[in-house]
Backbone as JSON Lines, residues from 0, in Angstrom:
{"i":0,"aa":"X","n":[188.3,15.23,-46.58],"ca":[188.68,15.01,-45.22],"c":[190.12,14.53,-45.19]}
{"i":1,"aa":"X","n":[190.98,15.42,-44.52],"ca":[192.29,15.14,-44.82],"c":[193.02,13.73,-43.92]}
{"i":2,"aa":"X","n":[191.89,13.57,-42.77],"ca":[192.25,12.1,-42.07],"c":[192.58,11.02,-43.14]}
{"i":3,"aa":"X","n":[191.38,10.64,-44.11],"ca":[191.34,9.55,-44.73],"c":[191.92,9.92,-46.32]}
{"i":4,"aa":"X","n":[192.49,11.06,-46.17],"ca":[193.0,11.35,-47.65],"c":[194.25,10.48,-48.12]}
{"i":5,"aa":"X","n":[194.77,9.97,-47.27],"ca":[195.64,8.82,-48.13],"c":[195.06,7.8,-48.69]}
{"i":6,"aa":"X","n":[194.43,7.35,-48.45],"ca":[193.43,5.88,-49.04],"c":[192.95,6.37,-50.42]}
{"i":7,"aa":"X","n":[192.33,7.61,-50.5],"ca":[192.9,8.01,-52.19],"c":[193.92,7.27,-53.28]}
{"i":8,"aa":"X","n":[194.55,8.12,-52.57],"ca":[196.14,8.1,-53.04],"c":[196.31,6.46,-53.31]}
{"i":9,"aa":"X","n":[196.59,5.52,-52.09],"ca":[196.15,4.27,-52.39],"c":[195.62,3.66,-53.38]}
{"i":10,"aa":"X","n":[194.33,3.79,-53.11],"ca":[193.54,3.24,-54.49],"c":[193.92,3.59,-55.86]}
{"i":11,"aa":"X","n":[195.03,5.11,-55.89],"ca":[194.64,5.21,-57.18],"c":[196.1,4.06,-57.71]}
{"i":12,"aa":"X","n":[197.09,4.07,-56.66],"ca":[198.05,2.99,-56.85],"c":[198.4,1.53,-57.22]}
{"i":13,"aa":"X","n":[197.15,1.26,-56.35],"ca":[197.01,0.04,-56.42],"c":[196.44,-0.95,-57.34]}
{"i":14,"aa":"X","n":[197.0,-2.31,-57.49],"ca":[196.55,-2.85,-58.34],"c":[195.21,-3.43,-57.73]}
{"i":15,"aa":"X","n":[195.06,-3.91,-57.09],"ca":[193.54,-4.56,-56.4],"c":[193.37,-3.96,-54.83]}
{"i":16,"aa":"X","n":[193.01,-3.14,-54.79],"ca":[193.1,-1.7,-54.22],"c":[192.14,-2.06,-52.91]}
{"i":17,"aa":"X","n":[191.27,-3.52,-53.02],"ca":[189.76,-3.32,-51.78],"c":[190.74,-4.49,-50.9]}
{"i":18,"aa":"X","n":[190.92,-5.39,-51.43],"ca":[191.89,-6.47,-51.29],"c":[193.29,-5.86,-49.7]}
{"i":19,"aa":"X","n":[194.01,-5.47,-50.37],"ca":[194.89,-4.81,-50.25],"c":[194.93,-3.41,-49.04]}
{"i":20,"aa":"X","n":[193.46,-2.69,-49.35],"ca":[193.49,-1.47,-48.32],"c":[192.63,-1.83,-47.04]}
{"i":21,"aa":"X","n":[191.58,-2.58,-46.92],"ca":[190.37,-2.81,-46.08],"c":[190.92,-3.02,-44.79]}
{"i":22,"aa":"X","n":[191.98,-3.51,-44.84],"ca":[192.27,-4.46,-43.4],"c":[193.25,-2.5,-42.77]}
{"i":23,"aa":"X","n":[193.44,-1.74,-43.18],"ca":[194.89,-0.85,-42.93],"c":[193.34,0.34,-43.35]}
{"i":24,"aa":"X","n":[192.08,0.34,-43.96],"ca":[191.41,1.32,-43.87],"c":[190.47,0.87,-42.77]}
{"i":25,"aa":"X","n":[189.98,-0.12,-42.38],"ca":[189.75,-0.69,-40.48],"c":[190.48,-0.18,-39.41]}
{"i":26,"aa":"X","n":[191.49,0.02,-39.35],"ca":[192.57,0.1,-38.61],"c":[192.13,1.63,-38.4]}
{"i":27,"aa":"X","n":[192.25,2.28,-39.12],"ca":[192.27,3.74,-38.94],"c":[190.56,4.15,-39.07]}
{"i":28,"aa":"X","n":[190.2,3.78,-39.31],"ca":[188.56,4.34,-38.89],"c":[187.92,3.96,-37.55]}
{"i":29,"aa":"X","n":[189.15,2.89,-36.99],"ca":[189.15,2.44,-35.61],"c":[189.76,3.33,-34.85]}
{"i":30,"aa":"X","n":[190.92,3.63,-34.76],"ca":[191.79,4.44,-34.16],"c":[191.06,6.1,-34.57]}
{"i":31,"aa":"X","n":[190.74,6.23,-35.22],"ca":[189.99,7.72,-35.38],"c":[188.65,7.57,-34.41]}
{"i":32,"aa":"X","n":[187.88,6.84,-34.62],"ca":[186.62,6.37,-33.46],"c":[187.4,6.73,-32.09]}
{"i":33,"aa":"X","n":[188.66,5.52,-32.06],"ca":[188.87,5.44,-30.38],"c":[189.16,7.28,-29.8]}
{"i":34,"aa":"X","n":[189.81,7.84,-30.95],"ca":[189.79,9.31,-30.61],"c":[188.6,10.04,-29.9]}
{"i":35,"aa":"X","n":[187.37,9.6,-30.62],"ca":[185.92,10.26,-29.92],"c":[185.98,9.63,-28.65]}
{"i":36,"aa":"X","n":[185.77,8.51,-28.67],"ca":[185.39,7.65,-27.22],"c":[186.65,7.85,-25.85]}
{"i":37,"aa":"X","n":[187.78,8.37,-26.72],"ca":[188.73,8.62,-25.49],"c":[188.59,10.27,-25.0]}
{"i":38,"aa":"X","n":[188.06,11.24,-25.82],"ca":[187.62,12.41,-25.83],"c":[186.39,12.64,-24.51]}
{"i":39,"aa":"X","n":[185.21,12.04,-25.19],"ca":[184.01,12.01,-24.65],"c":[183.54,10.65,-23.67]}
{"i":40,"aa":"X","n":[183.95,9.64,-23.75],"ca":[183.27,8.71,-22.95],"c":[183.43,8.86,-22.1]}
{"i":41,"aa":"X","n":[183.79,9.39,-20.96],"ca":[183.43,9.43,-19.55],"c":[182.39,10.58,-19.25]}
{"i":42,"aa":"X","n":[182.62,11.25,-20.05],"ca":[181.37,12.48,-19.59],"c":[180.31,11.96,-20.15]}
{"i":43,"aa":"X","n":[179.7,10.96,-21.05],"ca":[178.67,9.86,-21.4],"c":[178.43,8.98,-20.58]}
{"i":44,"aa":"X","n":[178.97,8.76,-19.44],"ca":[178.9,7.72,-18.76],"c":[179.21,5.91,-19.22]}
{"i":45,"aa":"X","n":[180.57,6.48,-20.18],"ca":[181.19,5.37,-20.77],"c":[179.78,4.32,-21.67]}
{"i":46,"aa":"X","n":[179.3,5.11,-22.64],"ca":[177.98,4.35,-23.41],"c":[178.5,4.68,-24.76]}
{"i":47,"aa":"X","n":[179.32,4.92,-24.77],"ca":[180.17,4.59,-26.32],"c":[181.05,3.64,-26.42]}
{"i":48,"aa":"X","n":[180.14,2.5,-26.99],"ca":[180.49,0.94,-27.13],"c":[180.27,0.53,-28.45]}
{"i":49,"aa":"X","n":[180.44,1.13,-29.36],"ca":[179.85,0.25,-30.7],"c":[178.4,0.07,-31.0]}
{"i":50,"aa":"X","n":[177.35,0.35,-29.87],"ca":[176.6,-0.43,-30.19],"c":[175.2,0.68,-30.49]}
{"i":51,"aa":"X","n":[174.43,-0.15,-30.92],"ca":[173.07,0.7,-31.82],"c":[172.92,1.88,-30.7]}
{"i":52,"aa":"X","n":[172.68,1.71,-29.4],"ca":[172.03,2.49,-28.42],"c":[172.95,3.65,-28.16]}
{"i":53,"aa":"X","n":[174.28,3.13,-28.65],"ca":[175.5,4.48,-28.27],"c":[175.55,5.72,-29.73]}
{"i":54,"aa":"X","n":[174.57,4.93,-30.31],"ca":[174.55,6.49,-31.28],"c":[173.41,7.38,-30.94]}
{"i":55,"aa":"X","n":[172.68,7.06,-30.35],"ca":[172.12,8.02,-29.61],"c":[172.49,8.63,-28.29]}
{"i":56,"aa":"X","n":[173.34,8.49,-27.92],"ca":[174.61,9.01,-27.02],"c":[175.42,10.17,-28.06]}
{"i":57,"aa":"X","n":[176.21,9.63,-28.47],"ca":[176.55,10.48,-29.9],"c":[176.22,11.96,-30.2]}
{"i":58,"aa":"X","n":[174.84,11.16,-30.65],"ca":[173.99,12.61,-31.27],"c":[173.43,13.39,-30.21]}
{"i":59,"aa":"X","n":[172.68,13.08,-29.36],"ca":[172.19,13.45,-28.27],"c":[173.3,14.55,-27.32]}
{"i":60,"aa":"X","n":[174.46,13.82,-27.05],"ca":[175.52,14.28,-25.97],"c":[176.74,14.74,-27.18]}
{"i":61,"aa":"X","n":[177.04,14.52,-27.58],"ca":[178.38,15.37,-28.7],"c":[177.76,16.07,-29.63]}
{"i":62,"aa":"X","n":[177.29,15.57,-30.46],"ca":[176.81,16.19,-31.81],"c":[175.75,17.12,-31.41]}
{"i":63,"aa":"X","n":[174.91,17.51,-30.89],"ca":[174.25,18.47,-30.67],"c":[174.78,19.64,-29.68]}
{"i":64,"aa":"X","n":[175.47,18.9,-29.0],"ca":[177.42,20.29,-28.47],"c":[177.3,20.74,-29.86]}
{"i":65,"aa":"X","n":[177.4,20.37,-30.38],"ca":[178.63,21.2,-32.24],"c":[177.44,21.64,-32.45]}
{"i":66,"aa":"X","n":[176.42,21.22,-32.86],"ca":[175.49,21.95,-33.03],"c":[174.98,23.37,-32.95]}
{"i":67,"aa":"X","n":[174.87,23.06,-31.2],"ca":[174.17,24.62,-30.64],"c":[175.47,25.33,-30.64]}
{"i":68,"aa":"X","n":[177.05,25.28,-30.72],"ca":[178.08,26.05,-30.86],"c":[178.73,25.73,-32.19]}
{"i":69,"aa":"X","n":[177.99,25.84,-33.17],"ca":[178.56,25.76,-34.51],"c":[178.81,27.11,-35.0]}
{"i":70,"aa":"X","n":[178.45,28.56,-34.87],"ca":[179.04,29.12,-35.06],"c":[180.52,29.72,-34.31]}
{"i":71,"aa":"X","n":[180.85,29.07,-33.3],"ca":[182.38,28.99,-32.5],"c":[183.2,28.33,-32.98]}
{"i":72,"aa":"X","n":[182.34,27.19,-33.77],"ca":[183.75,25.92,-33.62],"c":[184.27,26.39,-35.33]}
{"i":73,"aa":"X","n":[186.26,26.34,-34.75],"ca":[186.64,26.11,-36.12],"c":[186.55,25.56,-37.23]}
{"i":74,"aa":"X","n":[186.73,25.58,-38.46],"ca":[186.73,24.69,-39.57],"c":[187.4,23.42,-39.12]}
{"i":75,"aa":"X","n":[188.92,23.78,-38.78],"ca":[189.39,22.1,-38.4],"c":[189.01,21.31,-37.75]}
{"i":76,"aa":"X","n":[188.2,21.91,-36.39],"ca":[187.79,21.35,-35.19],"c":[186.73,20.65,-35.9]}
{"i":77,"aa":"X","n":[186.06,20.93,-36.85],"ca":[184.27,20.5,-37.18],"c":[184.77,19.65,-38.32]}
{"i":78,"aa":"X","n":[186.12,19.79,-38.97],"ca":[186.51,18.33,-40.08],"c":[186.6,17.18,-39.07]}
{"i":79,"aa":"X","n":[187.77,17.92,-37.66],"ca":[188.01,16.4,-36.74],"c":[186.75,15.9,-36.59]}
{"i":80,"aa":"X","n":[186.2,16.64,-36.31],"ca":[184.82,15.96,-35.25],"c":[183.49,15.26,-36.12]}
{"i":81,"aa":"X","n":[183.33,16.12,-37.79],"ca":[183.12,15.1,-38.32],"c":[183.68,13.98,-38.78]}
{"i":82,"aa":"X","n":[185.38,13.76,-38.61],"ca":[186.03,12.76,-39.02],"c":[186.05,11.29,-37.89]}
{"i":83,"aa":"X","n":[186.3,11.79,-36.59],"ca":[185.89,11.2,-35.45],"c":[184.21,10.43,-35.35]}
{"i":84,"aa":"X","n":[183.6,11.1,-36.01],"ca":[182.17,11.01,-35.06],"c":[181.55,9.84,-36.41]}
{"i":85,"aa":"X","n":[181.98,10.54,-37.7],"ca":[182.05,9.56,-38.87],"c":[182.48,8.35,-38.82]}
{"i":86,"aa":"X","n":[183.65,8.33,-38.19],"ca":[184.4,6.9,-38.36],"c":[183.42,5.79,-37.25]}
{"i":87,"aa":"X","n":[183.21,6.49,-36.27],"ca":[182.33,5.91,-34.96],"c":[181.3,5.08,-36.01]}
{"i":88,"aa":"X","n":[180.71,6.08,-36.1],"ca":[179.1,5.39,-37.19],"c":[180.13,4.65,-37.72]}
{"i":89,"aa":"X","n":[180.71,4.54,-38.93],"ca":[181.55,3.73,-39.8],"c":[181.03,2.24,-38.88]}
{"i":90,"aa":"X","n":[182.34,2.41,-37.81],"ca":[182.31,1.15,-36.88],"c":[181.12,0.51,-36.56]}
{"i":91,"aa":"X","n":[180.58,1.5,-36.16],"ca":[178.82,0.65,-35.42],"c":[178.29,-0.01,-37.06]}
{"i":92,"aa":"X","n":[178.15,0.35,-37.92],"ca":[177.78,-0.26,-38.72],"c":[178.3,-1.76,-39.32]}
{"i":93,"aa":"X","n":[179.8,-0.89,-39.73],"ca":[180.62,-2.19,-40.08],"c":[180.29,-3.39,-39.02]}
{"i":94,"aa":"X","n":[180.21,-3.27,-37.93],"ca":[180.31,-4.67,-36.54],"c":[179.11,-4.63,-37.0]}
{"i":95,"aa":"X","n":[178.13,-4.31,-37.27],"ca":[176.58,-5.11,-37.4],"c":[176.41,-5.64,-38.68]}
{"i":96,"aa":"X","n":[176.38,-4.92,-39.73],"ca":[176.64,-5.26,-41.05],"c":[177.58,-5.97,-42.15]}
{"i":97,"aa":"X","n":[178.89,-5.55,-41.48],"ca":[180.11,-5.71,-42.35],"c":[180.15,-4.36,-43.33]}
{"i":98,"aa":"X","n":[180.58,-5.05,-44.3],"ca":[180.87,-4.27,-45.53],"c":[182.05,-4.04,-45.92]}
{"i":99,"aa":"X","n":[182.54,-3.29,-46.78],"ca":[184.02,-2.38,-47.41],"c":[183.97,-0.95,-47.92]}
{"i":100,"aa":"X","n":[184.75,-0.61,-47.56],"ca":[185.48,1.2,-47.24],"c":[186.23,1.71,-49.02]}
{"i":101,"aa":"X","n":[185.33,1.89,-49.18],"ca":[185.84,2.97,-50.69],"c":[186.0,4.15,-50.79]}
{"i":102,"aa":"X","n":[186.5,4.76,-51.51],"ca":[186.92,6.32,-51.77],"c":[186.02,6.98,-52.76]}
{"i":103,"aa":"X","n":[185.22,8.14,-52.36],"ca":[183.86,8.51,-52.85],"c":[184.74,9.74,-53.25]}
{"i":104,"aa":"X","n":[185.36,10.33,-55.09],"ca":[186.17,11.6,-54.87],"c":[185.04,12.48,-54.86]}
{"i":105,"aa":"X","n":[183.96,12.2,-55.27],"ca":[183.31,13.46,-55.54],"c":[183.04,14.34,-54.25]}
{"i":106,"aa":"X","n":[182.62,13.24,-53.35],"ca":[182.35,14.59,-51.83],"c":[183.79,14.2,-50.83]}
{"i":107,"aa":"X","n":[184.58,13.69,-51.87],"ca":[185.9,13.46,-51.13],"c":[186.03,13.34,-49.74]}
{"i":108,"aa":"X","n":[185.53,11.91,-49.45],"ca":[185.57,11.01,-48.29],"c":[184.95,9.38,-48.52]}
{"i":109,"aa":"X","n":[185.23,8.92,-47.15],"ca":[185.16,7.62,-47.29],"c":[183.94,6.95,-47.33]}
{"i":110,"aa":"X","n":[183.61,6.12,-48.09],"ca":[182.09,5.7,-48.01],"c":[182.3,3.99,-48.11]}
{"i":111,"aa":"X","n":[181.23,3.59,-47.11],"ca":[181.04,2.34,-46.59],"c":[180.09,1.78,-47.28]}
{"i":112,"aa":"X","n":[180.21,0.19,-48.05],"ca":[179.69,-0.16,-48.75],"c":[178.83,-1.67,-47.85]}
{"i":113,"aa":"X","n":[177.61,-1.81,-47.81],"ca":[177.34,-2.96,-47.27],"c":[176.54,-3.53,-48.33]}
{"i":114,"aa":"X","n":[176.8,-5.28,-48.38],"ca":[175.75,-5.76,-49.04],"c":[175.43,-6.93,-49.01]}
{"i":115,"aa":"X","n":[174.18,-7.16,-49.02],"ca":[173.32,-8.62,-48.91],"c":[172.92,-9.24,-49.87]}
{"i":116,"aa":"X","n":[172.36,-10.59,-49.41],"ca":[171.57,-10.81,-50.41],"c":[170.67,-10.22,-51.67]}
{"i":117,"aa":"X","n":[170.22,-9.32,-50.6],"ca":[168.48,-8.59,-51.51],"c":[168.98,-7.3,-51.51]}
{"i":118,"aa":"X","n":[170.0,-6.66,-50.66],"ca":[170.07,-5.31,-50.49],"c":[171.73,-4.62,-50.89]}
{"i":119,"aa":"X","n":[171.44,-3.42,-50.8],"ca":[173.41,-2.96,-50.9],"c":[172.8,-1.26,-50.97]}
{"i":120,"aa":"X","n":[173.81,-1.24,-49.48],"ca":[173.37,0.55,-49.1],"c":[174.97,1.12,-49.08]}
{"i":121,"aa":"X","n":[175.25,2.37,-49.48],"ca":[176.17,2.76,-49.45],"c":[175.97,4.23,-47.91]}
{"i":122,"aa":"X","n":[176.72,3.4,-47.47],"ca":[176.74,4.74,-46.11],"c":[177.94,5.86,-46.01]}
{"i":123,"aa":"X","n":[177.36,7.14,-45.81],"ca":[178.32,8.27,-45.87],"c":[178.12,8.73,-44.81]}
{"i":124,"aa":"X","n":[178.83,8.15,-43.69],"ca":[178.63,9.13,-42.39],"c":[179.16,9.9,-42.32]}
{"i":125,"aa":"X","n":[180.47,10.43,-43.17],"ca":[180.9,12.06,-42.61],"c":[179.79,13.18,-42.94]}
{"i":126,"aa":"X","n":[179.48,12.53,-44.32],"ca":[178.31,13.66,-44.68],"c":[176.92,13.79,-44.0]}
{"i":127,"aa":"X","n":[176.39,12.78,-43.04],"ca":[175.42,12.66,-42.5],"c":[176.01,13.11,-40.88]}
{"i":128,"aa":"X","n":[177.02,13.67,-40.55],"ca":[177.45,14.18,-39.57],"c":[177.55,15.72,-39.74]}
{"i":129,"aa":"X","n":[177.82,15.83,-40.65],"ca":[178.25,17.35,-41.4],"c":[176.58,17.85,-41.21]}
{"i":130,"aa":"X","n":[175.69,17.31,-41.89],"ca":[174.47,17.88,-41.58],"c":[173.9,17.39,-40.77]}
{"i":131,"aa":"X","n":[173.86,17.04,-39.48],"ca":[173.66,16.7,-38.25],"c":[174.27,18.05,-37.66]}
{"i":132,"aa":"X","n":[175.62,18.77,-37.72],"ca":[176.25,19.76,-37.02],"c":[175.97,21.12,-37.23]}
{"i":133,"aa":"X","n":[175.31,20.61,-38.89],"ca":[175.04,21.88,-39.2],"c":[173.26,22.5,-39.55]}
{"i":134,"aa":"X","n":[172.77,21.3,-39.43],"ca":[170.92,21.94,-39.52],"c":[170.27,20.82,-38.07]}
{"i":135,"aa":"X","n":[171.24,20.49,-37.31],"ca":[170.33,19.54,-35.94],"c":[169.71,18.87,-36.04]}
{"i":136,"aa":"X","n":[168.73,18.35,-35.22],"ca":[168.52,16.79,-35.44],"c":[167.51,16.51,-36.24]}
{"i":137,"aa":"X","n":[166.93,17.37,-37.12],"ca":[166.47,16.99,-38.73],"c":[167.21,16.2,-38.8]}
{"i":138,"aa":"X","n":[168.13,15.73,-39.19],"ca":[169.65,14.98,-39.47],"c":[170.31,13.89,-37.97]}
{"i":139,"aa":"X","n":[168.89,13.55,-37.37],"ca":[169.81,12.74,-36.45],"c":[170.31,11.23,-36.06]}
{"i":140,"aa":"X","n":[171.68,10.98,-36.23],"ca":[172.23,9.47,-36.38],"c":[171.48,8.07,-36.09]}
{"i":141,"aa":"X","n":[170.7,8.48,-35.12],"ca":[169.79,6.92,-34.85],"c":[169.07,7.07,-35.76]}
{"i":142,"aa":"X","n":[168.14,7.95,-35.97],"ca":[167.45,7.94,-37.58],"c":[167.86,7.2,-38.75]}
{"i":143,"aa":"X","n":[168.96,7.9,-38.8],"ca":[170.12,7.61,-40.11],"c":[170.78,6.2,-40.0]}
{"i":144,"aa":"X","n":[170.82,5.49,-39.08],"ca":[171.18,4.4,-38.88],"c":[169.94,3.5,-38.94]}
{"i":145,"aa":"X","n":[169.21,3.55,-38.49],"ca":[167.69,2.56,-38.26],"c":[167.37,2.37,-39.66]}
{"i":146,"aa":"X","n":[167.13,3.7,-40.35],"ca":[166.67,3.58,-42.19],"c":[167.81,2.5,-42.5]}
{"i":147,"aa":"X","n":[168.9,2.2,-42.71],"ca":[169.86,1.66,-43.49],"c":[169.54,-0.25,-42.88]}
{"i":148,"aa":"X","n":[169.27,0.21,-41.17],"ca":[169.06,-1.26,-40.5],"c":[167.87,-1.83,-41.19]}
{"i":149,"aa":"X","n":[166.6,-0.96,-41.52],"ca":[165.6,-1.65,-41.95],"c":[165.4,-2.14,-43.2]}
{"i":150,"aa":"X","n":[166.53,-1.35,-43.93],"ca":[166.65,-1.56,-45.79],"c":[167.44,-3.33,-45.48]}
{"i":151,"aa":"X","n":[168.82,-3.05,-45.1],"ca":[168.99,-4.68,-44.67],"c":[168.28,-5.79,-44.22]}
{"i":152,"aa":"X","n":[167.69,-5.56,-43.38],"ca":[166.66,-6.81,-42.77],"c":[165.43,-6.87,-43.82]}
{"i":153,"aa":"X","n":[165.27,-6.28,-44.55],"ca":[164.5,-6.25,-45.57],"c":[164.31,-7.13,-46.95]}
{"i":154,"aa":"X","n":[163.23,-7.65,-47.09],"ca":[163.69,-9.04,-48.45],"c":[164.34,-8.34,-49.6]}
{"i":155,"aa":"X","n":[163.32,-6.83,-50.03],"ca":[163.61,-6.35,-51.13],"c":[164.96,-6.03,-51.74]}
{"i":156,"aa":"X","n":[164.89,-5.8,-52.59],"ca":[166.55,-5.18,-53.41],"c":[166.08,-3.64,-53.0]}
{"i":157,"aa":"X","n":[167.01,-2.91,-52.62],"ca":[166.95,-1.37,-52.37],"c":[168.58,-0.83,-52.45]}
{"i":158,"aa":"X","n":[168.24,0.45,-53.04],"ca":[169.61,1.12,-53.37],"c":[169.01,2.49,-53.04]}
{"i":159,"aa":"X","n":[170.4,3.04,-52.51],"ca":[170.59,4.67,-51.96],"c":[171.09,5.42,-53.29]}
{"i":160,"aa":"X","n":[170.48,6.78,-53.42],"ca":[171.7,7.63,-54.12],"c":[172.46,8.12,-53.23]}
{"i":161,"aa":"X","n":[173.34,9.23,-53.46],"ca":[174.19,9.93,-53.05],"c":[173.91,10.84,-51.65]}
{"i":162,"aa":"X","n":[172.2,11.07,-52.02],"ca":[171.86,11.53,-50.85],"c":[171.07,11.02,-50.15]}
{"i":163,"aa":"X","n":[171.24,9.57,-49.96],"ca":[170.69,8.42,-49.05],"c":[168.96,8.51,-49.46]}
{"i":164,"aa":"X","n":[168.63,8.85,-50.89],"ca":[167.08,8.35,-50.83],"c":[167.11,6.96,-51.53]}
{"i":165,"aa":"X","n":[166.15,6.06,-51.34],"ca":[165.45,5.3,-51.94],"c":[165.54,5.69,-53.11]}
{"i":166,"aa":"X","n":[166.01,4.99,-54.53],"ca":[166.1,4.93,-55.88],"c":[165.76,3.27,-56.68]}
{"i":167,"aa":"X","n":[166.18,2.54,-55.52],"ca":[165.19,0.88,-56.54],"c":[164.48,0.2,-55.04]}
């Protein structure tokens, strides 16, 4: 994703690279969000707020647009829009959870790290947007968000692989 492709570059520079990038990789997963919400929130009836209930706004009212016209929409248009719609989730999570923003090269994008006491989920919303746009709401964001909410509130230790299953 060529939005967040400098933070690469970054990390590979840097001497203490989480330190150093988090506050300037916030910044821009913010300003990429405000892109969706300045796009779409009024035709939502301004319910893209950060908050749990606005990702089902999201998916419901944008992401299932790309969906049913995924064979129209360009390649770039469907990087923005998973880059936009990604960073959104990013946000809603980060404000509930916290966490820190690392550089995943293998599916080359940004992946959000949260962790607790008992738990530590690694979230990939571009890629859980990407198949949201591209097989529908098999793949849909409140889903994908609730699993990660319930692994947190959860006593156990639990870890994701790569493709968000349960592995401990």
């Amino acid at each position: 994703m060529g939005i967040f492709h400098f933070f690469k570059e970054k990390l590979s520079q840097s001497k203490n690279p989480i330190d150093e990038i988090q506050k300037e990789f916030i910044e821009k997963s913010i300003n990429t969000s405000e892109r969706l919400i300045s796009s779409f929130n009024e035709d939502v009836g301004y319910g893209l707020d950060y908050s749990e209930a606005s990702l089902k706004i999201l998916d419901e009212n944008i992401l299932s647009l790309f969906y049913d016209n995924k064979d129209h929409v360009s390649p770039d248009m469907k990087e923005d829009i998973i880059a936009q719609a990604g960073s959104y989730i990013f946000e809603v999570v980060r404000r509930y959870y916290g966490g820190k923003y690392y550089w995943h090269d293998k599916l080359n994008q940004p992946i959000l790290i949260v962790n607790n006491s008992n738990s530590q989920i690694k979230v990939l919303a571009f890629e859980e947007v990407k198949k949201r746009i591209e097989y529908g709401n098999e793949y849909n964001i409140p889903s994908f968000f609730k699993t990660y909410s319930n692994v947190l509130k959860k006593e156990n230790k639990v870890m994701f692989d790569l493709k968000n299953e349960i592995i401990a």
